[in-house]
N, C-alpha and C positions, 0 to 999 in steps of 0.2 A: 504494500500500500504506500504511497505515495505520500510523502510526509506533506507537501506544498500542494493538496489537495484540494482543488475549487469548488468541488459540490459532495454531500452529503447524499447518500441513495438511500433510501430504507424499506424494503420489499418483504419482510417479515412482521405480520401483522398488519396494520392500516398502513398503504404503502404512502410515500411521500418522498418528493429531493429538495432538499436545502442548497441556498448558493452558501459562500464563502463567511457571507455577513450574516448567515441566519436568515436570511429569506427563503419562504416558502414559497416552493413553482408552483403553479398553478396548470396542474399538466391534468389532462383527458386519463382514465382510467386505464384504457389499452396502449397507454404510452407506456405505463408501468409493466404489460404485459411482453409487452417488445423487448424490452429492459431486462425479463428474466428471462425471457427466451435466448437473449444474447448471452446472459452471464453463465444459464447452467446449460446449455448443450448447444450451442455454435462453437466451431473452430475459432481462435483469434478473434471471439466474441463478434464475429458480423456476419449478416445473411442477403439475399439477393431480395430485393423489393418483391419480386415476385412470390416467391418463398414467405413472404413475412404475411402480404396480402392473402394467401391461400391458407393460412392458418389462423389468419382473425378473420374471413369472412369465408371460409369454407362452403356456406349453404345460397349463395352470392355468385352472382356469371361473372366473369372476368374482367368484363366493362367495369362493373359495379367496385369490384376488389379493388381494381387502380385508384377509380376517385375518391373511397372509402380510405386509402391510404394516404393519399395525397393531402387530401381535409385533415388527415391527423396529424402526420407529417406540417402540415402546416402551423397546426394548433400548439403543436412541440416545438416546433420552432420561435412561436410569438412570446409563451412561456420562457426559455430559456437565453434568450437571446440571439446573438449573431453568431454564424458559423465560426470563428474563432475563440466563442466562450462557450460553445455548446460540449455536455461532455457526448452528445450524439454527435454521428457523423451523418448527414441525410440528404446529402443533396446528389448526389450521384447514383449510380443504378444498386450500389452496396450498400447497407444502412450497419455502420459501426459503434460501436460502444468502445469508448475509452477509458481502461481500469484504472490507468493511472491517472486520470485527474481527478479522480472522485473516491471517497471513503463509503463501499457497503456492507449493511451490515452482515448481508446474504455472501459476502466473501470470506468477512471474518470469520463466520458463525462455520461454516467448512475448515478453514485452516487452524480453528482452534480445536474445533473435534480431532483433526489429523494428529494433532501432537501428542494423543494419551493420556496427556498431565492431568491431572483431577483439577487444580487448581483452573486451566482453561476450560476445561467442561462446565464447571462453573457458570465460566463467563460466558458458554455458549447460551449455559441455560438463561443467562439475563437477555440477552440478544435475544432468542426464541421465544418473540414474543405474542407471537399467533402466527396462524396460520401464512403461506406465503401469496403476498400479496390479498389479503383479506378483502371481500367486497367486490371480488374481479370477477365472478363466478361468471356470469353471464358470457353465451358465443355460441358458438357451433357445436357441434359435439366434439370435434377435432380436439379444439381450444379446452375445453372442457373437462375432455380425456386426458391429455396431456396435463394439466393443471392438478387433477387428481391423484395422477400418479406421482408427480415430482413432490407434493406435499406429504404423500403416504411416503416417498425416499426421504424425505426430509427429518418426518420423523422418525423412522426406523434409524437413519445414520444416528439421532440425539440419544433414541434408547439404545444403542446399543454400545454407544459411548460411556452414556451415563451407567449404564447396567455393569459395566467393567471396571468402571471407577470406583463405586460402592461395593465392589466386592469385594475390591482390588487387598491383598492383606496389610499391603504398606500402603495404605489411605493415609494422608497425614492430611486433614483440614477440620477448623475449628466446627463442634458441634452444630451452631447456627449454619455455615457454609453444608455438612452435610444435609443436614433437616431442609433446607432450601433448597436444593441439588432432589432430595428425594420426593419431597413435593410436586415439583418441575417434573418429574417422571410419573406420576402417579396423575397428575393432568391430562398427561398423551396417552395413560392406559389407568384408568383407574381401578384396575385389578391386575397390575405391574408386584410379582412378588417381591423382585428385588429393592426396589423405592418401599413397599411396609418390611423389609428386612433390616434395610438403613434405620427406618423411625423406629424400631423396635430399639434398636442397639444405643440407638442417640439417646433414647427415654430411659433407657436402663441405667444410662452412664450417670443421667443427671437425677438417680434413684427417682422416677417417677413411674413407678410399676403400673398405678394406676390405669396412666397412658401407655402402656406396652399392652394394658390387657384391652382397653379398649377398643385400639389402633388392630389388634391380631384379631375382635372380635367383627370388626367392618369388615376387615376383610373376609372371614372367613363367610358370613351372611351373604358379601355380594358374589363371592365365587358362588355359592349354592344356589342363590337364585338366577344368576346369567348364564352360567355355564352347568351347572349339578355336579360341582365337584367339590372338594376339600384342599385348602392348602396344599402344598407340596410336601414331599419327608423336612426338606430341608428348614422350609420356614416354619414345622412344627417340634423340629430337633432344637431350635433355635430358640422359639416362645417358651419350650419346656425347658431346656438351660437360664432364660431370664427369669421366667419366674419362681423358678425356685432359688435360685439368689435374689429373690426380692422377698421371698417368706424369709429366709435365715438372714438376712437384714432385719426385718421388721422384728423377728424376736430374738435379735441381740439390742436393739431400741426398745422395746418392752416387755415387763416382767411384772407378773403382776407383784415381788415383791418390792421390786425397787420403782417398779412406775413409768413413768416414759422420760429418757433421757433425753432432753431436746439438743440439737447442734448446733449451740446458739448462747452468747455472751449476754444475752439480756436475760434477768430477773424478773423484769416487771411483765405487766402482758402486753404483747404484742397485737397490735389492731394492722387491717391494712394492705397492702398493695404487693404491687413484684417485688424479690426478694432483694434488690439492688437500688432502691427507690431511698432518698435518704429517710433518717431518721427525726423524727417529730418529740420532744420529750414534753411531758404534758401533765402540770401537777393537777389533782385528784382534789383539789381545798381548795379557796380563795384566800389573799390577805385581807384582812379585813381592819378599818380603824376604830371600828364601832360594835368591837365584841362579833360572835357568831356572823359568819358568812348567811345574807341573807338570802332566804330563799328564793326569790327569783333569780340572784347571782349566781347561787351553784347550779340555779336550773340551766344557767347558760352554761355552765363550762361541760357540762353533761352533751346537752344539745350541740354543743359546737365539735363534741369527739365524735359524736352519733354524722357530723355532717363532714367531716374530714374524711373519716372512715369510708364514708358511703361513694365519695370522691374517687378511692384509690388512686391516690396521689404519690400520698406517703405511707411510710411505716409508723405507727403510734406508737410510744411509749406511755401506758398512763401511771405513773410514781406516784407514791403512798409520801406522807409527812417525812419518813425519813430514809429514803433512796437517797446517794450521795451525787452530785450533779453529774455526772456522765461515765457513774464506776460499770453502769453498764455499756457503755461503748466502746470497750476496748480494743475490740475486734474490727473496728471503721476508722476509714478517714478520716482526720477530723473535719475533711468538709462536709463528710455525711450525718453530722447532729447538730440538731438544732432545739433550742429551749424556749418554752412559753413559760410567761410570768402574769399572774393576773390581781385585779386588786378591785377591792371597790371603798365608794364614799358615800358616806348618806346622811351630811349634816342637812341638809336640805333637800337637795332632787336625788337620788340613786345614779350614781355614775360606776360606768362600768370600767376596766383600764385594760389592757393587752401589751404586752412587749414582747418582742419576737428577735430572740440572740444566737449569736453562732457561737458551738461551744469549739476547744475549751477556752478562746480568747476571748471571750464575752462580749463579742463587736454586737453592737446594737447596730440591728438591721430595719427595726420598725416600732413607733408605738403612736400609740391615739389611744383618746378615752372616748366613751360612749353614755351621752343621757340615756338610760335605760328607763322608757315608759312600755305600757301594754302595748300600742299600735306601733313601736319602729322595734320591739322584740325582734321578729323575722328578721329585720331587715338589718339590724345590728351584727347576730347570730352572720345570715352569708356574707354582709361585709367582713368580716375577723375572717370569716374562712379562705373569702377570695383574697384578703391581704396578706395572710397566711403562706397559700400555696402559690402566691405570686409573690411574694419576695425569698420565699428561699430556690425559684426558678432562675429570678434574675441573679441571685447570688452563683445557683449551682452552672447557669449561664457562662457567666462572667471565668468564674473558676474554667469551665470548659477551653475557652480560648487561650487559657495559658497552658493544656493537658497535652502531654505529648498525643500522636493520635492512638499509642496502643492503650493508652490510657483513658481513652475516652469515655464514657458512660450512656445507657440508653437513657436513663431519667431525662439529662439535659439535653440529649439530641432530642426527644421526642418533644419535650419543654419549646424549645427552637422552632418544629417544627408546624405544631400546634396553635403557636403565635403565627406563623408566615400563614398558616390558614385562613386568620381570620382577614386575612386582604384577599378580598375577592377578585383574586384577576391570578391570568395564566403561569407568570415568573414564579410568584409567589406560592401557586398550589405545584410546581412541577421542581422548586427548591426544599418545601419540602418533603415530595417526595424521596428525592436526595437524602433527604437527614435520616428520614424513616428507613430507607431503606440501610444507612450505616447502622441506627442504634437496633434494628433488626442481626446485623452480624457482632454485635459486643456481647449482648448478655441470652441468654437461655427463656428468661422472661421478657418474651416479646410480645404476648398478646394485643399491649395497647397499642403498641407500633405496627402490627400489623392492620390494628381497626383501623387505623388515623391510617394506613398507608391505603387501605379502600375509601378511603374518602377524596383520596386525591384523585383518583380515578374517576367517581362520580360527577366530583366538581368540575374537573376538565370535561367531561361528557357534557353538561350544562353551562360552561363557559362559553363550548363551540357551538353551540345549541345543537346540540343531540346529531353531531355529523357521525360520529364513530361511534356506535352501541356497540365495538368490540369493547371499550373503557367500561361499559356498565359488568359485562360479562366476568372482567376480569377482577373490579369492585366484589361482584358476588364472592369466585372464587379465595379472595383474600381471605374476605369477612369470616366464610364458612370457616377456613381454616382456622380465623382467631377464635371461633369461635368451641373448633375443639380444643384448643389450648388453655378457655377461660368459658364456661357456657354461663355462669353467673353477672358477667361484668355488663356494667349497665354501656358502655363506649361500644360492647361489641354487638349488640341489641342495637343498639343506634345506628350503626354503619350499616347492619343488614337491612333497616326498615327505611334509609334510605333510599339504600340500593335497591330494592324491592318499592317502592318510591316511583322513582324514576324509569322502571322495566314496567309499569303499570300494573302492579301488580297489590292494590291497595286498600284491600283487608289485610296482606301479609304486611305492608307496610305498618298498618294502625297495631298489628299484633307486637310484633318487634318493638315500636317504639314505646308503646306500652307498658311491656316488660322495663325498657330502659327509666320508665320514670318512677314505674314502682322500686327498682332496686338504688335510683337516687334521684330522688325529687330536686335535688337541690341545685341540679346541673343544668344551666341556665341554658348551651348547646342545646340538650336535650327537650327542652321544652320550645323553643324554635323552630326545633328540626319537626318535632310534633305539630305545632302549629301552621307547618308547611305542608304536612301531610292533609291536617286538616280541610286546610283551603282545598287542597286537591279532590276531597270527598263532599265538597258542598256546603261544608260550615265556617264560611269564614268571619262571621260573627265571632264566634267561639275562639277561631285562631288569634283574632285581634287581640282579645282579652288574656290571654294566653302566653304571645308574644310579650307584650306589655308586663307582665310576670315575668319572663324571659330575662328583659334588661336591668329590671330593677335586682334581679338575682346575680348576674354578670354584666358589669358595665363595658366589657370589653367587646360584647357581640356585636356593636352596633350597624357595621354593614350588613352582617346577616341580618339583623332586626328591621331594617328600614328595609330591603329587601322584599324577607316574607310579608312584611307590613304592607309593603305596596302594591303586590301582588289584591293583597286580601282587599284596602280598597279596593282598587283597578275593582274586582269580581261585583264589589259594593254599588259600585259606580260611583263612587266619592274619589273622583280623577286629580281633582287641586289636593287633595291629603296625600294620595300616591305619589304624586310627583313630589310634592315636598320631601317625602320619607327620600327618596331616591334621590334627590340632590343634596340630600345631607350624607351622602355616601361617601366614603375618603376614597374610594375606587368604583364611579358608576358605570365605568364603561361597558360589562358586560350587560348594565342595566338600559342602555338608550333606546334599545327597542321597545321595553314596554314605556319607558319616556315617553316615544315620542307616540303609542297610541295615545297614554294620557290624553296628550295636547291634542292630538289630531280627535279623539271625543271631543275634547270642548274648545274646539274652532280654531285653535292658536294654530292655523296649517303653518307659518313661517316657521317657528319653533318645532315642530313636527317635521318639517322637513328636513333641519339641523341635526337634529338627533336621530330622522333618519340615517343621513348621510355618513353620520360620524360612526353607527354602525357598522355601515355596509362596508367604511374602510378595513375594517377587521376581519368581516365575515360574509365577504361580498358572494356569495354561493347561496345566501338568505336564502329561502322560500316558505312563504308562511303556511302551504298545508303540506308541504315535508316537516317542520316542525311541528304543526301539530298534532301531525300522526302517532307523534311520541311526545308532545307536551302532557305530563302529569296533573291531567287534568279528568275526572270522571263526569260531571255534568255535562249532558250537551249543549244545554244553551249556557254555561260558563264556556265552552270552546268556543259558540258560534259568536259569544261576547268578547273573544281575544281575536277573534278572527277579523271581526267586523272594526277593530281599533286599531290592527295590522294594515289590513287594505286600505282604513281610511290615511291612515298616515304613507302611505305609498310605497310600502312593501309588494312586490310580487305575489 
C-alpha cells in the first residue's frame, strides 16, 4: 500500500471512497461494483469495457450495455474528478484501477489474513465489517452470482483464519482481543464451535464459570434445534475440564466453616459497578452541629447511595463511625479512591453540605451546600449525585492524559466517550466510538462500553438519516452481546430499546427501555431516550413531561432534550416551541431538517429555505419518503404530518 495515498476505498460493509482530505465521493452504486471486480479477480486489476458492461447489464442487448456504461463511467468521473486524480483509469477501451494511489480496506483485510499472526487476524476482524460491498445486491443474475460467491470466499478465508488462530497453542493476545476475535466469528456462523471454544476459555481465565456455562448452554440449544446434533467430543472435553475447575474453585472460596473468603482488600460493603471502576468511600452518619443527625438528613445520605449504586458508575464503599480513611484501599491507585464528607445545619433553615476529596492527599475536588426543603429533596438528592460522578470523571479524565497508554483505564475512556456523545453531530459520535472501542480492549468488564459502543452506531444511523440500516444491524448485535455480559444493567436495556427504536420495532423498544428505568430511574439519558420512544408511539404529551424530568435530573442532556422536545412539538403542532428547542442546540445541524419544516408550517418559506439548504449541504441524497420508510414513527397521520412539513419546506 502506498504510503502517499490519494483516496481511501472501502468495499467491506456500506461501500464508500474518500479523497485525501476526507471527502466523501459521491459515486453510483455499480461504481463500487466495478471496483471489486477489478480488485479480487482481474489480472493487473483492469478489464475490457466490454467485459465490464456484460457483467452489470447481463439481461440488456448490447446497444443498451455500452450506454449503460458510458452514463456510469460518466457519473464516476464527475465524482472523482479529472483523469489525473482519478484513482480509475476510464477513458480508453480498458477500465483500470490503480492500487497504488488508494488505501483498501478489501486489500488489507486479505494480506492481513495471509500473515497467520493472530494479532493481524484481529485486525482483519475490525476491517470485516459486513458484508462486501453491502446494498449492491441488485443486477442480473451474473452480477449476483458472482457477488454471492466472493462474499461466501470472503468469509470462509476470515473463518478459517480466525478458527487457527484461536486454537493456535501459542495464542498470545490479551483476553479482550481474544473475546472480540471470537465474537467476530460466531457472527459469520453463529454455531462456529471454535469462536464458543475461545469464550469458554476466556470466561474460565477470568473465573466466571457462570458465563462458561451459559455460553456452552447457547450453544448446545442452537446446534439441537438447526442442525439435531450435540457439541463436538472436543468442545464437551473442554466444558467438562472448565467446569470442574470452576467447582474446586468455588469450594476452596467456601466452606461452610470458615464462610466465603472474598478476593478483595475492602472490609466495608461493596455496592456497584465493573470491577475497575474507581472507588467511592461513603460515611454511613452525618456530622451534625445540632446533636443527632436529623432525619431527613440521613434520609438523604441513604437515598443518595441507593442513587449512585443504581448508576453503576462507581464502586461504593459504605464505612461504619470507625473505618480508618482509606485502610481499605490498599490494593488501588491512589487515583482510584475517593471520599464523601457530609454535614448539616439547622439553626434556622436545614442545610445540607457535600464535599467530594481524593484520597490519600485530601485535594478537595468539590463542595456546595444545599437548603434542604420537601419540594427540591429530589432535586438536591441527583444534583450531589450528578456532581458526584462528574467530578471524579473529570479528575479520572485529566489523570488519563498523563497514563502511559498501557496504562490506561476503561472507566475514563468510556467517561470521555460518553461526554463526546452528548454532541450531536458525526466527529463527535465516530470519536467516541474510538475511545469505546480502546476501553473495550483494557479491562475484562466491558459491558458498559460495549452498550455506549451500540449507541454510536445508532446515532450515526440517525445522523445520516437512516442511509445505512447496516449501523442499526450492527447497534443490535453489540447491544445483545453487552447484554450477555451484564442482563441486569439499566445502559444495556437502553441501547437495545433504542436500537429496537429505530429498526421499528416499538413495543420491543417500550419493553427494553422500561426495564432500563425500572433498574435506574435516576438516569436522566434514560428517561429521554424513553420519551423518544414515546413520541414514536403516539404520546407525545406524555414525552414532553417526561423529557422535562429528563433535564432537571441531568443538566448535561441538553441537545438530546431540545431535540426529542422538538420533535414532540413538531407532532403537537406547537412549531415556534420546536424551533426554539432546536436553536438552543450547541450542534443543530443534524437538526435543520425538521427546522426548516417548522418554519415552512408557519409561512417563514425564506427561513425554510435556509435551513433547507444548509441540510442538503451535508446530506444532499435527502429524500423524504426514503426517510420515512424508516423514520421511527408508528402513527400514520404523525408521518403524513412530517411529510407534509418536508415537502412544504422543499425537500424532494
Amino acid at each position: 500500500m502506498s504510503m502517499d495515498a490519494r483516496w481511501d476505498l472501502r468495499l467491506l460493509g456500506h461501500p464508500a471512497l474518500h479523497g485525501g482530505d476526507g471527502r466523501l465521493v459521491d459515486l453510483p452504486k455499480k461504481a463500487f461494483a466495478i471496483a471489486a471486480r477489478l480488485m479480487l479477480d482481474r489480472p493487473n486489476h483492469q478489464c475490457s469495457r466490454s467485459d465490464l458492461a456484460e457483467f452489470l447489464w447481463s439481461d440488456a442487448d448490447a446497444a443498451h450495455q455500452r450506454t449503460n456504461l458510458r452514463t456510469l463511467l460518466k457519473r464516476v468521473r464527475a465524482g472523482v474528478g479529472g483523469p489525473t486524480a482519478s484513482p480509475f483509469s476510464i477513458d480508453g477501451e480498458i477500465i483500470a484501477l490503480d492500487p497504488g494511489a488508494m488505501r483498501c480496506d478489501l486489500t488489507e483485510f486479505k494480506r492481513l489474513l495471509a500473515t497467520g499472526d493472530a494479532s493481524d487476524v484481529v485486525e482483519a476482524a475490525a476491517l470485516f465489517s459486513g458484508e462486501l460491498i453491502e446494498k449492491c445486491d441488485n443486477g442480473p443474475t451474473a452480477y449476483e452470482h458472482w457477488l454471492r460467491n466472493q462474499r461466501a470466499a470472503l468469509s470462509q478465508m476470515f473463518r478459517a483464519s480466525a478458527c487457527r488462530a484461536l486454537e493456535s497453542a501459542d495464542l498470545d493476545l490479551l483476553p479482550t482481543k481474544k473475546e472480540a476475535l471470537a465474537r467476530r466469528l460466531i457472527e459469520e456462523n453463529p454455531n462456529d464451535e471454535a469462536g464458543h471454544r475461545a469464550l469458554l476459555r476466556v470466561y474460565a481465565s477470568q473465573g466466571d464459570f457462570e458465563r462458561v456455562r451459559s455460553t456452552y448452554d447457547r450453544l448446545a440449544r442452537s446446534l439441537k434445534a438447526e442442525l439435531g446434533c450435540l457439541p463436538s467430543d472436543e468442545t464437551r472435553a473442554l466444558y467438562r475440564s472448565l467446569t470442574t475447575r470452576g467447582e474446586s474453585a468455588a469450594e476452596e472460596t467456601f466452606s461452610p466453616a470458615r464462610g466465603y473468603q472474598a478476593n478483595t482488600s475492602f472490609a466495608t460493603p461493596m455496592l456497584g459497578a465493573e470491577s475497575r471502576a474507581p472507588v467511592l468511600l461513603v460515611p454511613s452518619a452525618l456530622a451534625s452541629d445540632s446533636g443527632p443527625p436529623l432525619h431527613e438528613c440521613a434520609q438523604i445520605v441513604d437515598d443518595l447511595i441507593i442513587q449512585l449504586w443504581k448508576r453503576r458508575s462507581l464502586r461504593i464503599a459504605v464505612l461504619g463511625r470507625d473505618d480508618a480513611p482509606v485502610a481499605a484501599g490498599q490494593n488501588l491507585n491512589d487515583s482510584d479512591v475517593y471520599r464523601l464528607h457530609f454535614g448539616v445545619r439547622s439553626a434556622q433553615a436545614v442545610r445540607f453540605s457535600a464535599r467530594l476529596v481524593h484520597e490519600p492527599a485530601s485535594d478537595l475536588l468539590w463542595a456546595e451546600s444545599f437548603l434542604l426543603t420537601s419540594d427540591r429533596y429530589e432535586q438536591v438528592v441527583a444534583r450531589v449525585a450528578d456532581a458526584i460522578i462528574g467530578k471524579i470523571e473529570d479528575h479520572q479524565i485529566e489523570a488519563e492524559n498523563l497514563r502511559p497508554e498501557k496504562l490506561r483505564t476503561s472507566f475514563a475512556l468510556v467517561a470521555q466517550a460518553e461526554r463526546a456523545l452528548l454532541n450531536v453531530d458525526l466527529p463527535s459520535v465516530r470519536r467516541a466510538r474510538r475511545l469505546l472501542r480502546a476501553a473495550a480492549q483494557t479491562s475484562a468488564d466491558v459491558s458498559r462500553a460495549h452498550a455506549r459502543l451500540a449507541r454510536t452506531y445508532w446515532m450515526e444511523w440517525m445522523l445520516r438519516a437512516g442511509q445505512d440500516t447496516a449501523l442499526l444491524t450492527t447497534a443490535r448485535t453489540i447491544a445483545r452481546s453487552a447484554l450477555e455480559m451484564q442482563p441486569d444493567s439499566h445502559i444495556v436495556h437502553q441501547e437495545l430499546g433504542m436500537t429496537a427504536l429505530y429498526q421499528g420495532q416499538y413495543q420491543l423498544a417500550l419493553e427494553h427501555l422500561s426495564r432500563a428505568r425500572e433498574l435506574n430511574p435516576f438516569d436522566g439519558q434514560v428517561l429521554v431516550d424513553f420519551a423518544d420512544a414515546l413520541i414514536a408511539n403516539g404520546q407525545a404529551r406524555e414525552a414532553l413531561a417526561l423529557v422535562k424530568t429528563g433535564k432537571v435530573t441531568n443538566y448535561r442532556l441538553a441537545d438530546f432534550h431540545n431535540w426529542v422536545s422538538a420533535t414532540g412539538h413538531y407532532v403537537l403542532g406547537e412549531y415556534n416551541a420546536a424551533a426554539a428547542k432546536l436553536l438552543e442546540m450547541k450542534h443543530p445541524a443534524p437538526t435543520f431538517r425538521l427546522l426548516a419544516a417548522c418554519y415552512a408550517m408557519l409561512g417563514e418559506h425564506e427561513k425554510a429555505t435556509e435551513f433547507k439548504a444548509k441540510y442538503l449541504e451535508e446530506n444532499p441524497n435527502f429524500l423524504t419518503d426514503e426517510w420515512l420508510l424508516q423514520c421511527p414513527m408508528s402513527g400514520e397521520d404523525d408521518v403524513k404530518h412530517l411529510r407534509e412539513g418536508s415537502l412544504l419546506a422543499g425537500f424532494k
